[in-house]
C-alpha positions as CSV (number, residue, x, y, z in Angstrom):
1,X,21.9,148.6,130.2
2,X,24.6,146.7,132.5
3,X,26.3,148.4,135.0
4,X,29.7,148.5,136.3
5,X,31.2,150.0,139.4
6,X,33.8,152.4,138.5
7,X,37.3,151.5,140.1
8,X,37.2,152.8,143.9
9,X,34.2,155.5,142.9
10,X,30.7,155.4,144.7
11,X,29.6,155.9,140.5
12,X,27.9,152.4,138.9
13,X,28.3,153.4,135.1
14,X,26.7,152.2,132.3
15,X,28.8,150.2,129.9
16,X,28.8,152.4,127.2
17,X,29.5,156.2,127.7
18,X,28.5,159.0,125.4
19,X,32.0,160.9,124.0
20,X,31.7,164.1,123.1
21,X,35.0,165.1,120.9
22,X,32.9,165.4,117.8
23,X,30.3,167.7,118.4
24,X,33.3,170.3,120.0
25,X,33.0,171.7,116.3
26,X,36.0,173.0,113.8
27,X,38.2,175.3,114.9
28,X,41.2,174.0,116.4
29,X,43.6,171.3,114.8
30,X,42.3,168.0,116.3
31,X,38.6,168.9,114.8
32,X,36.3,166.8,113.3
33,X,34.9,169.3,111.1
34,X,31.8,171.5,111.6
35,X,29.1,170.5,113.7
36,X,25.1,171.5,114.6
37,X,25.3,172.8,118.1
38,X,20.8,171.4,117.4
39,X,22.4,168.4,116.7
40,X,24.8,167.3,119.3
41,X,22.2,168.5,122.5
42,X,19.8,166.2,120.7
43,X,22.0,163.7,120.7
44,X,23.4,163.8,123.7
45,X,20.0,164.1,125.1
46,X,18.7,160.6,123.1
47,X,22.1,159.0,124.6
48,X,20.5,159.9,128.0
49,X,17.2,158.3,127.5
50,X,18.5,155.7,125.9
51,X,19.6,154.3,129.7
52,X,23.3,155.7,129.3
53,X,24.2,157.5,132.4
54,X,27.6,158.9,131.7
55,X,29.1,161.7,129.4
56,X,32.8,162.5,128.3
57,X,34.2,165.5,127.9
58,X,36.7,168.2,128.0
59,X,38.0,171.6,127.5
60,X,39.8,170.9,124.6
61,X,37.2,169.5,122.5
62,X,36.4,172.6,120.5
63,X,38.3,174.9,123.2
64,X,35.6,174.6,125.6
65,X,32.9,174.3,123.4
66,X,31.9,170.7,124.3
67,X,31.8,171.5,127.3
68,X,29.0,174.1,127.0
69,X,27.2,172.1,124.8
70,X,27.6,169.4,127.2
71,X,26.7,171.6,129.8
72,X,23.2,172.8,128.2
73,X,22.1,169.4,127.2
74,X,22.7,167.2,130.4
75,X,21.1,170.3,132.3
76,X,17.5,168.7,133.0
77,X,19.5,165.0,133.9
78,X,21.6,166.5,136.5
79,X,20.2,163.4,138.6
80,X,20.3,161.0,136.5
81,X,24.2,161.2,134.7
82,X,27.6,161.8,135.4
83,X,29.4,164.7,134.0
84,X,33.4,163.4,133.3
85,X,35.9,166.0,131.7
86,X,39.5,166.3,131.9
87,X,42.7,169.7,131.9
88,X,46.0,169.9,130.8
89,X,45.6,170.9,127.6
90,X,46.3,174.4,126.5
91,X,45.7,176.0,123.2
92,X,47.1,179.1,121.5
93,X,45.2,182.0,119.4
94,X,45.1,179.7,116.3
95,X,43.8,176.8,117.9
96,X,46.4,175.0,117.9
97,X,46.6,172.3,120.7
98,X,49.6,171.8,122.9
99,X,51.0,170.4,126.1
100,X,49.6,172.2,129.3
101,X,50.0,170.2,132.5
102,X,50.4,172.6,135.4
103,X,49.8,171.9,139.0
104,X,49.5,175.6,138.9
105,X,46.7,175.8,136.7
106,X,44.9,173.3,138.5
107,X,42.3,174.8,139.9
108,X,41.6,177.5,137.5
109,X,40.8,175.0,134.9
110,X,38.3,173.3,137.4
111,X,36.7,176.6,137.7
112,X,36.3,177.4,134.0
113,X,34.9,173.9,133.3
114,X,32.6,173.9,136.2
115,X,31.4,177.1,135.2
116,X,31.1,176.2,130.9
117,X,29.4,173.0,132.3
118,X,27.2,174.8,134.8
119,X,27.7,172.3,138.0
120,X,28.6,172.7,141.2
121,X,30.7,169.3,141.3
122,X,32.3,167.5,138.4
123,X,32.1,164.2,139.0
124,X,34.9,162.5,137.7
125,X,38.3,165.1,136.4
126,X,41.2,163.4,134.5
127,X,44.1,164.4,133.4
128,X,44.0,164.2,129.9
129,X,47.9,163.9,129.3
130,X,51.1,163.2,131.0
131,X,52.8,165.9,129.7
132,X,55.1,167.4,130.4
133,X,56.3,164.4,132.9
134,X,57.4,166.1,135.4
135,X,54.2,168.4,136.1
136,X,52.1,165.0,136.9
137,X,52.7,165.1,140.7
138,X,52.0,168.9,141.6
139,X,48.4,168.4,139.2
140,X,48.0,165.3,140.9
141,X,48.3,166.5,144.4
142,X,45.8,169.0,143.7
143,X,43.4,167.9,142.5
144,X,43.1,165.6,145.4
145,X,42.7,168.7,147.4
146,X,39.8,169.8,145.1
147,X,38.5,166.2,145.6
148,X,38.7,166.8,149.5
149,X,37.2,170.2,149.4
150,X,34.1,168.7,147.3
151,X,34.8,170.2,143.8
152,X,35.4,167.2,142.4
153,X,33.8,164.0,143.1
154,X,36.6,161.5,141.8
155,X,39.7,161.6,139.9
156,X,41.4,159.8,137.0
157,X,43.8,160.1,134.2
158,X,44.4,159.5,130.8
159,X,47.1,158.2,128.5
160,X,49.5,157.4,131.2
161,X,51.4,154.2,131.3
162,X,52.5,152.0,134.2
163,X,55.2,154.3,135.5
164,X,52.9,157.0,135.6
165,X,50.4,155.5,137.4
166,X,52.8,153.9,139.9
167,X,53.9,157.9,140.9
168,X,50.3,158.7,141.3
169,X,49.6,155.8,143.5
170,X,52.1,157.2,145.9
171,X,49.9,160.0,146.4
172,X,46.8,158.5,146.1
173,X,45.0,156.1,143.9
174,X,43.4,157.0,141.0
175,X,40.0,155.9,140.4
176,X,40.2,155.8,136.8
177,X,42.5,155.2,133.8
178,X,41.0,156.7,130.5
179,X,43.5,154.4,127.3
180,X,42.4,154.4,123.8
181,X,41.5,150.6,123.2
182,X,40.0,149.0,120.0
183,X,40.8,146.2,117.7
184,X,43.3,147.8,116.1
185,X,44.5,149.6,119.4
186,X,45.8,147.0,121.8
187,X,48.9,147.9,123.4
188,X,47.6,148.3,126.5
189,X,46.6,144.6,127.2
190,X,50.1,143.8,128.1
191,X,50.7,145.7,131.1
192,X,48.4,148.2,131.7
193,X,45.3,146.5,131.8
194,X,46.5,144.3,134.3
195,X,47.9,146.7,136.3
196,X,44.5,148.5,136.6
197,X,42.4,145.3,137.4
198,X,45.0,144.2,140.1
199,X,44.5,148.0,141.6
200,X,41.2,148.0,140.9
201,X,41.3,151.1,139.0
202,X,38.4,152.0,136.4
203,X,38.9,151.0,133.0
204,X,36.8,153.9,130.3
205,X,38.2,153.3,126.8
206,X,38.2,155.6,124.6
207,X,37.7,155.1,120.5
208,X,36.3,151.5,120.8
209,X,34.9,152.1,117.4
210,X,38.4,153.5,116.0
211,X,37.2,157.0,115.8
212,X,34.7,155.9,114.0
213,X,36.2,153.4,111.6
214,X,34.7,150.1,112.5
215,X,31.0,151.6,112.4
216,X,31.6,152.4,108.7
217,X,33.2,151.7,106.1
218,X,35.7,154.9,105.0
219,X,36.0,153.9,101.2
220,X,37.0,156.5,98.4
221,X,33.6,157.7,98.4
222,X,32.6,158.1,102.0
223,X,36.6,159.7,102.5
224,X,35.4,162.5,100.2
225,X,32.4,163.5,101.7
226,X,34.7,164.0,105.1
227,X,35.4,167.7,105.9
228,X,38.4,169.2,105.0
229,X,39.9,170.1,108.6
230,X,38.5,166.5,109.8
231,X,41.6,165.3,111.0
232,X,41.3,161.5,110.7
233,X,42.6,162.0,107.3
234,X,45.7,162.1,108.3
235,X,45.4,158.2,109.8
236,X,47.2,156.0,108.6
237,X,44.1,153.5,107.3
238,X,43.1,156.8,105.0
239,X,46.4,156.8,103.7
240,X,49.0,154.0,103.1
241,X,46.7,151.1,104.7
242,X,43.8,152.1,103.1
243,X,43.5,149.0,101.1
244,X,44.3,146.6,103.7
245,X,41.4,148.8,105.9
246,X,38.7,148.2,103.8
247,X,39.5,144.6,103.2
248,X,39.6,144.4,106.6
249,X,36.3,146.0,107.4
250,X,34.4,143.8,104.6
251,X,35.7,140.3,106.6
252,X,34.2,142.0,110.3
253,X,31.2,143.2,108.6
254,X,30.7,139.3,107.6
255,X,31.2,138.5,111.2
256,X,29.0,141.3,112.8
257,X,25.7,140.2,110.2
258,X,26.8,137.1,111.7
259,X,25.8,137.9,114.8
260,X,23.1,140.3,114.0
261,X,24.8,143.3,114.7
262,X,25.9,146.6,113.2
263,X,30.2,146.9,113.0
264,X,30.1,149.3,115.5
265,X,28.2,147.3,118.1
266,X,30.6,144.2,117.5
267,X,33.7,146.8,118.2
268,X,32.2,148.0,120.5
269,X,31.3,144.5,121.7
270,X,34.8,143.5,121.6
271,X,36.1,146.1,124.0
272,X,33.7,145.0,126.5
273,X,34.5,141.3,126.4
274,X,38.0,142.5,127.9
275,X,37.1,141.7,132.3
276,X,39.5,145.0,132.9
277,X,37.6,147.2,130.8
278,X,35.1,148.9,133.1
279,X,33.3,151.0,130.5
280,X,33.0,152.0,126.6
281,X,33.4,155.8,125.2
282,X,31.6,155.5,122.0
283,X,31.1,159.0,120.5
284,X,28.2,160.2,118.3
285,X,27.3,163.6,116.6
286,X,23.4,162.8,115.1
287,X,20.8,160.8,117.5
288,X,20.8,158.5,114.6
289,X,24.1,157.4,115.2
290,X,23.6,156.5,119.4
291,X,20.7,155.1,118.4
292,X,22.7,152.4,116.3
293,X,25.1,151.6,118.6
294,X,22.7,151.4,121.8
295,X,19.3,149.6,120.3
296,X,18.8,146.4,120.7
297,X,22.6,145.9,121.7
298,X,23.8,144.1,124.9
299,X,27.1,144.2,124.2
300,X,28.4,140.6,124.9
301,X,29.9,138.2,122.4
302,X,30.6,134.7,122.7
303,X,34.4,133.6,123.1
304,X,33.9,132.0,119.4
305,X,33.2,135.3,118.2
306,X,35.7,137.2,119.8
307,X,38.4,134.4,118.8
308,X,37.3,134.6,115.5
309,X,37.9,138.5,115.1
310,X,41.5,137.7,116.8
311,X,42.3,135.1,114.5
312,X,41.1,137.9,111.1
313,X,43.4,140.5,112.9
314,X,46.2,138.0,112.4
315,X,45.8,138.5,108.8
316,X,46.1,142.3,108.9
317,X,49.5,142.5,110.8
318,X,50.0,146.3,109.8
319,X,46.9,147.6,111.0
320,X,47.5,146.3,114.7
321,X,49.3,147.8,117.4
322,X,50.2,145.6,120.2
């Protein structure tokens, strides 16, 4: 699989990453219902030997549970893949996820997640939040002492916009930026993007596949088979733009058989095409699912192709976000 170097990092990554948020489990409010703890090692273990050399996580996926899982499985790799997971997210006794940036909790949570993921060093720790604002340079500042005392190999962030990264930069500059990005997703092509490539900062997107969206199609059927604490029911292409959805997704299947690929590789695909985008989080819960994305895939599409999912978007006006 292509490599690409990872902003200012010593890391070449693989194009596509594995993302763990899946198999954290049910229990807290942003789950994706109940998972096989079998299940996700296996996959995450088939994601390895499939050539990718790169996992996402973080604590609150599951409420440290991904971690550990993450942890066990990537245990007989340690040479061979890059361990990234995140803080500043805090949780309460009913799982309920909240806003936790701290600069004084810093270092604790690099201890709890070095410890649930059984490492010495975590390669890459983002922040996963910007919030609350005014925490982002104490958190910042250090974790570039845990950088400098060897806990932590790089550092990035996630979710933060121009002005945030700016602040940062004063301090010192991140080596990644972790945005959601996907066809339907592209706000961050105006600014941010740019931004990153002119500082050459890291591009990892996260939800290329739109949580899972444009590798199948979510009719009536497959929506009812979803668990009941799955919380992508509450998007909006489950609810009021259902319709349009599924429309959608029949048109960009026609394009993907076009090009002999499954809809998830052509989203995928599509994120890649981007020059700023460094790498691809595509998550995965069953080694049947990595295996889809990953075989026989190498992730470049003509500019045809690419123009001609642009110009089907165009019809779909309320399902994009610029």
């Amino acid at each position: 699989m292509i490599k690409r170097k990872l902003g200012n990092s010593d890391m070449d990554i693989t194009v596509v990453g594995l993302g763990t948020w899946a198999i954290g489990g049910t229990g807290y409010n942003y789950s994706w219902g109940s998972q096989d703890d079998a299940d996700s090692i296996e996959t995450i273990k088939t994601a390895i030997q499939l050539g990718i050399n790169w996992v996402d996580t973080a604590p609150a996926y599951g409420l440290g549970h991904s971690e550990k899982i993450t942890g066990i499985a990537t245990k007989e790799f340690r040479d061979s893949v890059f361990i990234f997971t995140k803080l500043g997210k805090s949780w309460n006794e009913k799982g309920i996820l909240g806003d936790g940036l701290s600069g004084k909790t810093v270092r604790q949570e690099t201890e709890q997640s070095l410890r649930r993921l059984g490492v010495d060093r975590i390669d890459l720790m983002q922040i996963h939040w910007p919030r609350p604002d005014d925490q982002i340079e104490p958190a910042w500042t250090e974790m570039c002492k845990l950088v400098d005392e060897g806990k932590i190999r790089a550092i990035g962030v996630s979710n933060f916009n121009v002005g945030q990264l700016e602040r940062i930069k004063k301090i010192r500059i991140p080596t990644s930026l972790q945005p959601p990005y996907c066809i339907f997703r592209r706000e961050i092509e105006k600014e941010i993007l740019p931004w990153c490539k002119e500082n050459n900062v890291g591009v990892i997107c996260y939800s290329p596949m739109y949580y899972g969206l444009l590798a199948e199609k979510f009719d009536e059927k497959r929506i009812s088979k979803m668990a009941s604490d799955d919380w992508r029911r509450r998007l909006p292409e489950l609810n009021e733009n259902h319709k349009a959805y599924c429309e959608f997704y029949d048109k960009f299947k026609e394009i993907a058989e076009k090009n002999n690929m499954a809809t998830g590789q052509l989203a995928v695909s599509w994120v890649l095409a981007n020059p700023a985008v460094t790498g691809a989080i595509v998550g995965a819960r069953k080694p049947g699912q990595i295996k889809e994305i990953i075989l026989k895939c190498t992730f470049e599409i003509s500019q045809e192709t690419k123009q001609e999912i642009d110009e089907l978007l165009e019809q779909f006006p309320q399902l994009t976000k610029r």
